[in-house]
C-alpha positions as CSV (number, residue, x, y, z in Angstrom):
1,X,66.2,-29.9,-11.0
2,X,65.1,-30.6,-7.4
3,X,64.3,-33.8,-6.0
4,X,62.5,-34.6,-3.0
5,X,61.1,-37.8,-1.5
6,X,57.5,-38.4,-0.9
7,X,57.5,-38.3,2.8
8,X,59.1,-34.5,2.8
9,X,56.7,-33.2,0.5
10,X,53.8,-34.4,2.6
11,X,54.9,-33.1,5.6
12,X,56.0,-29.9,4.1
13,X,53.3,-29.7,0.6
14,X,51.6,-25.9,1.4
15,X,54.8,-24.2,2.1
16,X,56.8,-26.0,-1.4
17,X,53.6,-24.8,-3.4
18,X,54.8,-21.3,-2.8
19,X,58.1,-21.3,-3.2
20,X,57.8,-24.0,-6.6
21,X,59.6,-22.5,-9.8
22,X,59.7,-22.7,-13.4
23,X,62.0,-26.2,-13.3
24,X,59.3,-28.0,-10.5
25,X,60.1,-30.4,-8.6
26,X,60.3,-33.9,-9.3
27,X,58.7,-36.2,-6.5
28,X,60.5,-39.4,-5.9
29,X,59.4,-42.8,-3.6
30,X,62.2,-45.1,-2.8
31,X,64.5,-42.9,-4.7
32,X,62.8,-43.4,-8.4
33,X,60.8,-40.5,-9.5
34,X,56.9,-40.6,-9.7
35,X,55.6,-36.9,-9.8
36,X,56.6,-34.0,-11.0
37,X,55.1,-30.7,-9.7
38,X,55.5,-27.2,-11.8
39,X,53.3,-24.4,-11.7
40,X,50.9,-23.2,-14.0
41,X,51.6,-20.3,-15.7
42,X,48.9,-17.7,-16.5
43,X,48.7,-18.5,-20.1
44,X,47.5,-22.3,-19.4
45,X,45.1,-21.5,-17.1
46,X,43.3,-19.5,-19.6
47,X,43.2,-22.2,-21.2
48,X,41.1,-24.2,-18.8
49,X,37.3,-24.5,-19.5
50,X,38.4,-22.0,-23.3
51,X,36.2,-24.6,-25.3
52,X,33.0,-25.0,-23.2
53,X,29.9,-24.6,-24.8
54,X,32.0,-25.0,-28.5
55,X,32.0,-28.8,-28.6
56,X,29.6,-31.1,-29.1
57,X,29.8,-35.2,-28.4
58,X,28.6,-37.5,-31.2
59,X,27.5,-40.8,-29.9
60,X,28.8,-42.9,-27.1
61,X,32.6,-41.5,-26.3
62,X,33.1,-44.5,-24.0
63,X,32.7,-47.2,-26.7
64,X,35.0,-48.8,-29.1
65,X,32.2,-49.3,-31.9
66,X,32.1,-52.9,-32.1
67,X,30.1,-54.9,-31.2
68,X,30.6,-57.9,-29.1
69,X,28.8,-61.0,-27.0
70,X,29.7,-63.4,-24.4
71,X,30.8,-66.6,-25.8
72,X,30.4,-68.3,-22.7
């Protein structure tokens, strides 16, 4: 697999996301890795958006469910 430091794939980002391949590229900063770029592949990005209009949200999605107060 390829490795390339941050500063590289900056300078160079348009022309790497053209030539990326199946393995991608792994992104590293200081030599330890903290990205890793691969294409998407046709099937996946079918799969983007497949379920709008199928779901429905039941109460609040961004709460726990309990209940709490300020002791202070």
């Amino acid at each position: 697999m390829k490795e390339m430091g941050a500063a590289k794939f900056k300078e160079q980002c348009l022309a790497i996301l053209d030539e990326v391949d199946e393995e991608g590229i792994v992104i590293t900063k200081r030599g330890k890795p903290v990205a890793k770029l691969i294409p998407i592949r046709a099937e996946s990005a079918e799969l983007i958006g497949a379920l709008k209009g199928k779901l429905r949200v039941k109460g609040d999605i961004l709460s726990t469910g309990i209940r709490w107060h300020d002791q202070s």
